[in-house]
C-alpha positions as CSV (number, residue, x, y, z in Angstrom):
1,X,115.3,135.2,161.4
2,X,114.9,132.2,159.0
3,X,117.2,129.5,159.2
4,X,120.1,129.3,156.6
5,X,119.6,125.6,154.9
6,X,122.4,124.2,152.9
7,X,122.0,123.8,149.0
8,X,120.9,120.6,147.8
9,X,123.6,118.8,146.3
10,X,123.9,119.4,142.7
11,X,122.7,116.2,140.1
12,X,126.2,115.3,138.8
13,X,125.2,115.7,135.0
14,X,126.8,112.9,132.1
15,X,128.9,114.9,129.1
16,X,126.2,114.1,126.9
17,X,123.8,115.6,129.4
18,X,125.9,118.9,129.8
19,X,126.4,118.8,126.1
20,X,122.2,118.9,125.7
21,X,122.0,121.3,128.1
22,X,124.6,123.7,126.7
23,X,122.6,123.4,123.6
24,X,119.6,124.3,124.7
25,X,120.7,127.5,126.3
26,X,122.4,128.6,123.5
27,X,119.1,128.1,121.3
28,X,117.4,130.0,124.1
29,X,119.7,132.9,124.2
30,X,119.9,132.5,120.4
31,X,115.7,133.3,120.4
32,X,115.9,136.0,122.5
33,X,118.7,137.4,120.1
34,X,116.1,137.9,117.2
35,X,113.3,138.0,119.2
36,X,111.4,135.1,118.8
37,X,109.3,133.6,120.9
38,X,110.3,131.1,123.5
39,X,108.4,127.9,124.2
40,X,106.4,126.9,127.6
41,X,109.4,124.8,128.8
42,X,112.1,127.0,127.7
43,X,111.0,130.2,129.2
44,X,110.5,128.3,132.5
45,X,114.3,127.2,132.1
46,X,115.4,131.1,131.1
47,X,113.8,132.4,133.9
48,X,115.2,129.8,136.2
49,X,118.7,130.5,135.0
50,X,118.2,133.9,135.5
51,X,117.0,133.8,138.8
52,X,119.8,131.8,139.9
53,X,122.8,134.3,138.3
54,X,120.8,137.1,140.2
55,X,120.1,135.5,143.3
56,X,124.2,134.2,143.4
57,X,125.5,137.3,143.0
58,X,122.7,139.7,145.3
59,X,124.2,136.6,148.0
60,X,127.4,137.1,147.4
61,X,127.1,141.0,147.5
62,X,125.5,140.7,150.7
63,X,127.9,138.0,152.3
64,X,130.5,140.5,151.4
65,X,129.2,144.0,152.7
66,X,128.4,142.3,156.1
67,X,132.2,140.7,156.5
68,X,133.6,143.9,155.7
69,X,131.4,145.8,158.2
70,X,131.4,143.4,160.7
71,X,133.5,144.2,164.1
72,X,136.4,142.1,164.9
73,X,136.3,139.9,168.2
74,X,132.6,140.8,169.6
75,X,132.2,136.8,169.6
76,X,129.3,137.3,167.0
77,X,128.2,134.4,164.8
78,X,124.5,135.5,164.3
79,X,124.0,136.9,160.4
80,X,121.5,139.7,159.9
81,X,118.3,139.3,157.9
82,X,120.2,141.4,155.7
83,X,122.7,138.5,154.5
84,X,120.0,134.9,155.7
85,X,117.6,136.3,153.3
86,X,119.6,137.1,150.1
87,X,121.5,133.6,150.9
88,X,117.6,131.9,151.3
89,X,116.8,133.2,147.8
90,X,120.0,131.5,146.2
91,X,119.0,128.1,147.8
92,X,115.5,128.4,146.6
93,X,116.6,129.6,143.0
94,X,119.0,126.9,143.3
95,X,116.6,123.9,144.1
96,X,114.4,125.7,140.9
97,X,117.1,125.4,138.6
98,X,117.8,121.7,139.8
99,X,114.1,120.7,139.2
100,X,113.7,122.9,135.7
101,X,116.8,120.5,134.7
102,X,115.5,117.5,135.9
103,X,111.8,118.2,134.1
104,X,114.2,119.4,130.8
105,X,115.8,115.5,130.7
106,X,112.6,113.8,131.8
107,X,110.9,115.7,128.3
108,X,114.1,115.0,126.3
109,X,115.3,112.1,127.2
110,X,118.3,110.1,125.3
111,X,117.2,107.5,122.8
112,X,117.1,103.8,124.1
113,X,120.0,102.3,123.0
114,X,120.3,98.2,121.3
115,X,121.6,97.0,124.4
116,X,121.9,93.4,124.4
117,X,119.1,91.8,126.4
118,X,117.3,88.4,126.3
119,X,118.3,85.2,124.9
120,X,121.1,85.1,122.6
121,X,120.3,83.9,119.2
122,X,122.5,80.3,118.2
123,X,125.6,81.8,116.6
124,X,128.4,78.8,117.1
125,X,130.5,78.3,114.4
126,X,128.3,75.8,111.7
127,X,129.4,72.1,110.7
128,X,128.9,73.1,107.3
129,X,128.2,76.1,105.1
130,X,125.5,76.4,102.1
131,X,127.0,78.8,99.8
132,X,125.7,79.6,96.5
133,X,127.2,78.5,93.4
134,X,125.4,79.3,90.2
135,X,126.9,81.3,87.7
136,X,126.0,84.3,88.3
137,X,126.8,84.6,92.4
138,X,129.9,82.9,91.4
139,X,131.5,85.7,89.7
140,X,129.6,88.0,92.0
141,X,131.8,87.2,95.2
142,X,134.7,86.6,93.0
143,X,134.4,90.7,92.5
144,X,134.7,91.3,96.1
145,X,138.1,89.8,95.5
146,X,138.9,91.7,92.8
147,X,139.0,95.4,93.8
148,X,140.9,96.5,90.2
149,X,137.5,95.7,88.3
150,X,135.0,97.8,90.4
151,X,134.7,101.7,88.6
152,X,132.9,104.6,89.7
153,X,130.0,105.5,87.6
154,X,130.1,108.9,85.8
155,X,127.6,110.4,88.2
156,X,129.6,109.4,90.7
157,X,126.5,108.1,93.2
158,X,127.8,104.5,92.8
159,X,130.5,101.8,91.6
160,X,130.0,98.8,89.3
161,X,132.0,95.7,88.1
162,X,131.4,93.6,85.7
163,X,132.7,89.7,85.0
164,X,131.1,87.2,82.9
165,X,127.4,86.6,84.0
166,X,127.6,88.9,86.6
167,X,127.2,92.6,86.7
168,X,127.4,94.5,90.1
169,X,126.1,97.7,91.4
170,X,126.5,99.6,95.4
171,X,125.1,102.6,95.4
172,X,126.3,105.7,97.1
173,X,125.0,106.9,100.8
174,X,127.1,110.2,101.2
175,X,124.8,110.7,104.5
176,X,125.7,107.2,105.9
177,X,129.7,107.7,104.7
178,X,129.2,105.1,102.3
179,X,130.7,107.4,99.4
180,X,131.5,106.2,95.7
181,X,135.2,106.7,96.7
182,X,135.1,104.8,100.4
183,X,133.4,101.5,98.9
184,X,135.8,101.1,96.6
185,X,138.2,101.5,99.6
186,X,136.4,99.2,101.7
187,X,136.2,96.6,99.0
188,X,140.1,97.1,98.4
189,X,140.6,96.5,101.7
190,X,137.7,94.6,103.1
191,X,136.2,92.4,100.2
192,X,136.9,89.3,101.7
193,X,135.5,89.9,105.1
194,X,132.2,91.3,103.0
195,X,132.1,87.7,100.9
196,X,132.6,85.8,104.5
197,X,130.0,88.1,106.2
198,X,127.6,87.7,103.4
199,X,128.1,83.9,103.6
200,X,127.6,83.7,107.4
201,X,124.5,85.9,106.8
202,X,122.7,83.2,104.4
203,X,123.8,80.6,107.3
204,X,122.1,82.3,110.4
205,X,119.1,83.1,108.2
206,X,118.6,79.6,107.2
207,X,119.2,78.2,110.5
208,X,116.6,80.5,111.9
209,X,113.9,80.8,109.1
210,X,114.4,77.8,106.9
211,X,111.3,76.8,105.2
212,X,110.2,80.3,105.3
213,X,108.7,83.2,103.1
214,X,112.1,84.8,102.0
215,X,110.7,88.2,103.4
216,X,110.9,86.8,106.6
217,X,113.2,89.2,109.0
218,X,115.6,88.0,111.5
219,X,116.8,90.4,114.1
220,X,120.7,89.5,115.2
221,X,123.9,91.4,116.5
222,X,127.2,92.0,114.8
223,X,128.6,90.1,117.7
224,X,126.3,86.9,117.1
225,X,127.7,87.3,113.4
226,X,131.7,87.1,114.5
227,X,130.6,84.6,117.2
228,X,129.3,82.4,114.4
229,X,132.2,83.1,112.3
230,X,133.9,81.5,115.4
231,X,136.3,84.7,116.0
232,X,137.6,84.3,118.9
233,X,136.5,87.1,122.1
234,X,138.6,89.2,124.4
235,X,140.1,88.1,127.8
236,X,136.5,90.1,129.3
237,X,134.6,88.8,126.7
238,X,132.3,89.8,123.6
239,X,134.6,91.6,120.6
240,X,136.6,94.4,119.8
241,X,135.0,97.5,119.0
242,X,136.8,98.5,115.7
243,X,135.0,94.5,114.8
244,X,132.2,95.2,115.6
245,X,131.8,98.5,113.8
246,X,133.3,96.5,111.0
247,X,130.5,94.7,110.8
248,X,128.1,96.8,110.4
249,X,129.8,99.0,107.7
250,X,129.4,95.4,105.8
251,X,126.3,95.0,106.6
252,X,125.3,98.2,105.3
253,X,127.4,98.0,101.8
254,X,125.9,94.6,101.5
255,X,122.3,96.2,101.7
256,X,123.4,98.7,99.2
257,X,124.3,96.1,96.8
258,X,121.7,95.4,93.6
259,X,122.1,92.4,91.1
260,X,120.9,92.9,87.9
261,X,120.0,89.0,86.0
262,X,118.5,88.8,82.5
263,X,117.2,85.4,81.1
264,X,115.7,84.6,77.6
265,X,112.9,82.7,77.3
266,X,111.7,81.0,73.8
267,X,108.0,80.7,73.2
268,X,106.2,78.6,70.4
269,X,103.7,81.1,68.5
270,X,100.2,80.3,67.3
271,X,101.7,79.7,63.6
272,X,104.4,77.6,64.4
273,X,107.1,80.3,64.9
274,X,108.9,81.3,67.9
275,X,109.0,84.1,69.9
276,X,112.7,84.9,71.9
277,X,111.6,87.2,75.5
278,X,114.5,88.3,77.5
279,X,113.6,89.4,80.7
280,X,115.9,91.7,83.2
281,X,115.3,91.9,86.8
282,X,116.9,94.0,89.6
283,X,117.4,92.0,92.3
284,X,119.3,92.6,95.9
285,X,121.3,90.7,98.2
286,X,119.1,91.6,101.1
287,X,116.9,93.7,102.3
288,X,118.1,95.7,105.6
289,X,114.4,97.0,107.8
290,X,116.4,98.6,110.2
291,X,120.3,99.3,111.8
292,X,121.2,101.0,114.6
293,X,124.6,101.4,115.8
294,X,125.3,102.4,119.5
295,X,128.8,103.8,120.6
296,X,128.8,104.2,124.1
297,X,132.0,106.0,126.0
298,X,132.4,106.3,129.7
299,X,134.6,109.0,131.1
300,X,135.5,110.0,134.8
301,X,135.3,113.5,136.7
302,X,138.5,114.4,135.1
303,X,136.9,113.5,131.7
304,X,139.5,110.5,131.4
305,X,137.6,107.8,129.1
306,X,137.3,104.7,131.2
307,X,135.6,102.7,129.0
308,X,133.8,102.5,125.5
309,X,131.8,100.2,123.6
310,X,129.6,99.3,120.5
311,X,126.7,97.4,120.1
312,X,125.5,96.9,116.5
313,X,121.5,95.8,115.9
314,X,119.9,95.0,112.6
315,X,116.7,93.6,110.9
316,X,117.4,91.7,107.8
317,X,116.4,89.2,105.3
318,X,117.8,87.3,101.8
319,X,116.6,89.2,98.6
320,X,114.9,86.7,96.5
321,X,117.0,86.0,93.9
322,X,119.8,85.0,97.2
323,X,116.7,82.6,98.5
324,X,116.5,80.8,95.3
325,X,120.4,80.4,94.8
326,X,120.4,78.5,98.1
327,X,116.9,77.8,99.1
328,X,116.5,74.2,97.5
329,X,118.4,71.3,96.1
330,X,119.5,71.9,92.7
331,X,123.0,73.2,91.6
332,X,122.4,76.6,92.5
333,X,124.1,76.5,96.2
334,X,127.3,74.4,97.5
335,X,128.1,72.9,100.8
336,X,131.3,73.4,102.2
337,X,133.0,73.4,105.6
338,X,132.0,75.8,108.2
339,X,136.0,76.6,108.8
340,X,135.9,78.8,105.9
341,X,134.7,81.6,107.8
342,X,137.5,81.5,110.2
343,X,139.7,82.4,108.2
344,X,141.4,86.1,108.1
345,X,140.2,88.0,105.5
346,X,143.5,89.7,104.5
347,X,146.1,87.2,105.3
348,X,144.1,83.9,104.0
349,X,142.0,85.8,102.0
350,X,143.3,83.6,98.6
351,X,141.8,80.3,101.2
352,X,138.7,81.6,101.4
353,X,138.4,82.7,97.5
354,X,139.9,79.2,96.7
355,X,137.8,77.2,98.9
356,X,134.7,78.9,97.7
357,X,135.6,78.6,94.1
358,X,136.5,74.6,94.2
359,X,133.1,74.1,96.3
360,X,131.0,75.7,93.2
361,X,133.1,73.6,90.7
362,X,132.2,70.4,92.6
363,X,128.5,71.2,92.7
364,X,128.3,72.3,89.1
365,X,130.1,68.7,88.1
366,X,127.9,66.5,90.9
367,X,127.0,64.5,88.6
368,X,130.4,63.3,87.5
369,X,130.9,59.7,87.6
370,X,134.0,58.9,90.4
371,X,134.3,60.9,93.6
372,X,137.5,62.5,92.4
373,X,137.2,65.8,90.9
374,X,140.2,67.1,88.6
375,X,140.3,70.8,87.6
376,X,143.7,72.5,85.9
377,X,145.2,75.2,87.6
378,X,144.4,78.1,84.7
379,X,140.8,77.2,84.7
380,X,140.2,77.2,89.1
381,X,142.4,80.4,88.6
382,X,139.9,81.8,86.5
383,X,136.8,80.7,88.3
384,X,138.1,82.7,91.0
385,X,139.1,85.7,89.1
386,X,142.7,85.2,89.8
387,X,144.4,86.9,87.3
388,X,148.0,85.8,86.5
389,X,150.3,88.3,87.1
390,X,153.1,89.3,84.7
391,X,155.7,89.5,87.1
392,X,157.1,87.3,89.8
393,X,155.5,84.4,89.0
394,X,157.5,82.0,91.3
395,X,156.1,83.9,93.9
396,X,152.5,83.8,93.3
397,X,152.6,80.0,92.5
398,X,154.4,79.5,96.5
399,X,151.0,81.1,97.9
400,X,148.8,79.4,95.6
401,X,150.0,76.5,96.7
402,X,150.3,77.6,100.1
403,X,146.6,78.2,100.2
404,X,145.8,75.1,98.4
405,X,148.0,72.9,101.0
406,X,146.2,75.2,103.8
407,X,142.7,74.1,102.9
408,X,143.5,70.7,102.4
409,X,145.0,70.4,106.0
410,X,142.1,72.0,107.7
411,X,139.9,69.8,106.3
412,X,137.6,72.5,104.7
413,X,138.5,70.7,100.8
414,X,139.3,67.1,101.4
415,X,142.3,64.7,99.6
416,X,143.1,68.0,98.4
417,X,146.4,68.2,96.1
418,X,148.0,70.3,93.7
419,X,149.4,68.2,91.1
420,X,152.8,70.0,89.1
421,X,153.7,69.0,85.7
422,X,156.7,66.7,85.4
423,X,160.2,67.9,85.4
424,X,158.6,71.4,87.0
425,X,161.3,71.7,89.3
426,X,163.8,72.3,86.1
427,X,160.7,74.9,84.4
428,X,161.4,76.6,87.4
429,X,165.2,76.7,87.6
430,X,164.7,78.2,83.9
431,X,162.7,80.8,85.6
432,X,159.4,79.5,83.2
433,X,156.8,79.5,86.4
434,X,154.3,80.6,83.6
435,X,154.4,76.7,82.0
436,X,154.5,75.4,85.2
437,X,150.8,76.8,86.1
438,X,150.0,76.2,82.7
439,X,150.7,72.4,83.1
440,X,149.3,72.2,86.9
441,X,145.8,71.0,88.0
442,X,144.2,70.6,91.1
443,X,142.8,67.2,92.4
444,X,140.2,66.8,95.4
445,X,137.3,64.0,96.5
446,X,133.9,64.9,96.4
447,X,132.6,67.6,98.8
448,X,129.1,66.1,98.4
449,X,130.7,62.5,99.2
450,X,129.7,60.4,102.5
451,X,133.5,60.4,103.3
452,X,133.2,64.0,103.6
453,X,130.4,64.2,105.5
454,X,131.5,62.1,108.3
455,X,135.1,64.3,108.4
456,X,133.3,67.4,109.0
457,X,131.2,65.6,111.8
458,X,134.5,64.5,113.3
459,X,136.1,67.4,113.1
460,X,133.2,69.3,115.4
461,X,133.5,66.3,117.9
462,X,136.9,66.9,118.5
């Protein structure tokens, strides 16, 4: 009589493993439906299956005939060949199941995930920023600010907007989620946190690549991107998961994003005349190789989730038209304070719009003589595509000024004051906010200066 051998314990399958494996049966039993013929590796796992129902149940038929016909008390504990072998064959189909299973996930095996390994690239928050602050990417982030100019185009497979020298276009990626309808959500909701991801985007690029081709790529994490936006990490470490995800649905709008710039040119002809040539180029903000997003959710035998992360990867680098707003010395970029990325981009969202608009004013008008710059209220308003609203004026003036005060404290703007017209205080009381912005300007020093320089170098010491 053969001797009856335990079955092997059972491989504990994952949920995503059960979930492949479920798939593929049903594809199996789905071929054999309309009769089509199965593959090398799936008949062997159909016939394995099969083998396995058939040999359980001819077990437990045989298991059960011989308890019900055994004799009570003879002090028996033998089983016939009658029940060993039937129980012999389910071990065996058993063991053949478990090895069809294993060769099944060894053929189709789960896709390596961007798990972070390696050195970590040098995210820390920077001493200063190099933004860029020509005309034309001026008003360009001032749109991500202003959600009630972006429309949807009439074939609906992207949104514009439009301000000055600057004319915008994301398209549409219905696959990727990144509908007409759900950017202009996300910019609505998101557009500062875009503007500061952009910005700390230029800054690891440089730091990394500077002084090369622009089509140089640079591989980073979302996580390197908030770490050098100096957000602050959980009590275990690394970030949030909603943040991180955050970041790459940036990331991806930003990659949608093209930026059409027209120039005119004026030629001398042969004869003496001229010759006017505008030219129109398409340009983008950068150029995304690759992005891969990896959600990752462990659960226990009860199928309680115990724990879940993201890891976000990507491949990118600065269109050209970005490379040449910041690439070199002329007015084209600004330097400001690193700090500006730290701050929240709902809450303090009118700081960061502020703080970016006064550091392309200052660059445009370098070469002003004095270190103070003067700019009136209206005119920073409208650098920043602030409109003024028509109601509740007193209001919007307080968080101007608010954010004003704000930047000057942190040191991102220095000597930075918001000068009122006189008597303002009695403009007010007669409910006349509207002359009081009128008659207001903004002072500041330099952000180029020498004074400046050392205050941002202090402020890192510390």
């Amino acid at each position: 009589m053969d001797e009856v051998k335990p079955p092997s314990a059972e491989k504990e399958l994952t949920p995503a493993e059960i979930d492949q494996l479920e798939w593929l049966i049903g594809t199996i039993d789905a071929k054999n439906l309309i009769g089509e013929t199965l593959s090398e590796s799936e008949k062997a796992i159909y016939d394995a299956l099969n083998e396995l129902r058939s040999a359980e149940r001819a077990s437990r038929e045989a298991f059960a005939a011989f308890y019900l016909s055994a004799p009570n008390g003879d002090g028996s504990s033998a089983l016939p060949d009658t029940v060993t072998q039937p129980i012999n064959r389910w071990i065996q189909a058993r063991r053949n199941w478990d090895e069809q299973v294993e060769r099944f996930f060894r053929r189709v095996s789960l896709p390596s995930l961007p798990v972070r390994t390696g050195q970590r690239v040098r995210a820390n928050l920077p001493d200063s920023l190099r933004i860029p602050a020509s005309a034309p990417a001026r008003d360009l982030m001032s749109l991500f600010f202003a959600p009630h100019l972006w429309r949807t185009q009439v074939t609906g497979d992207a949104v514009m907007a439009t301000r000055q020298d600057a004319s915008v276009r994301v398209d549409s990626d219905e696959l990727a989620g990144l509908s007409a309808e759900a950017t202009l959500k996300q910019i609505a909701r998101q557009g500062a946190s875009v503007a500061q991801t952009f910005f700390a985007l230029i800054g690891l690029w440089q730091e990394r690549n500077m002084g090369k081709p622009y089509e140089t790529y640079l591989t980073i994490y979302a996580s390197d991107l908030l770490r050098y936006q100096g957000r602050r990490q959980t009590r275990n470490g690394g970030y949030h998961k909603e943040d991180i995800l955050a970041k790459g649905r940036e990331i991806y709008l930003l990659s949608r994003i093209s930026v059409p710039l027209a120039a005119t040119h004026t030629a001398t002809n042969a004869d003496g005349g001229t010759r006017d040539i505008r030219l129109t180029s398409l340009g983008r903000l950068l150029s995304l190789e690759s992005l891969e997003i990896a959600e990752t959710t462990d659960r226990d035998k009860e199928g309680t989730i115990t724990q879940s992360s993201s890891v976000v990867r990507f491949q990118y680098h600065l269109g050209k038209t970005v490379q040449n707003w910041v690439g070199d010395d002329h007015a084209n970029h600004a330097q400001i304070s690193g700090k500006l990325l730290t701050y929240h981009p709902v809450r303090q969202k009118y700081q960061i719009l502020l703080g970016f608009s006064i550091a392309c004013y200052d660059r445009l008008h370098r070469d002003d003589d004095g270190r103070l710059r003067r700019i009136s209220l209206p005119d920073l308003l409208n650098l920043a595509s602030l409109e003024i609203p028509q109601k509740r004026l007193s209001e919007f003036l307080a968080t101007i000024e608010d954010a004003l005060n704000e930047l000057g404290r942190d040191g991102v703007v220095p000597d930075l004051h918001l000068q009122k017209p006189e008597r303002w205080h009695e403009m007010l009381a007669r409910r006349d906010a509207r002359s009081v912005i009128a008659g207001s300007s903004v002072t500041f020093s330099a952000l180029s200066s020498e004074r400046f320089e050392k205050r941002i170098s202090a402020q890192n010491v510390k």
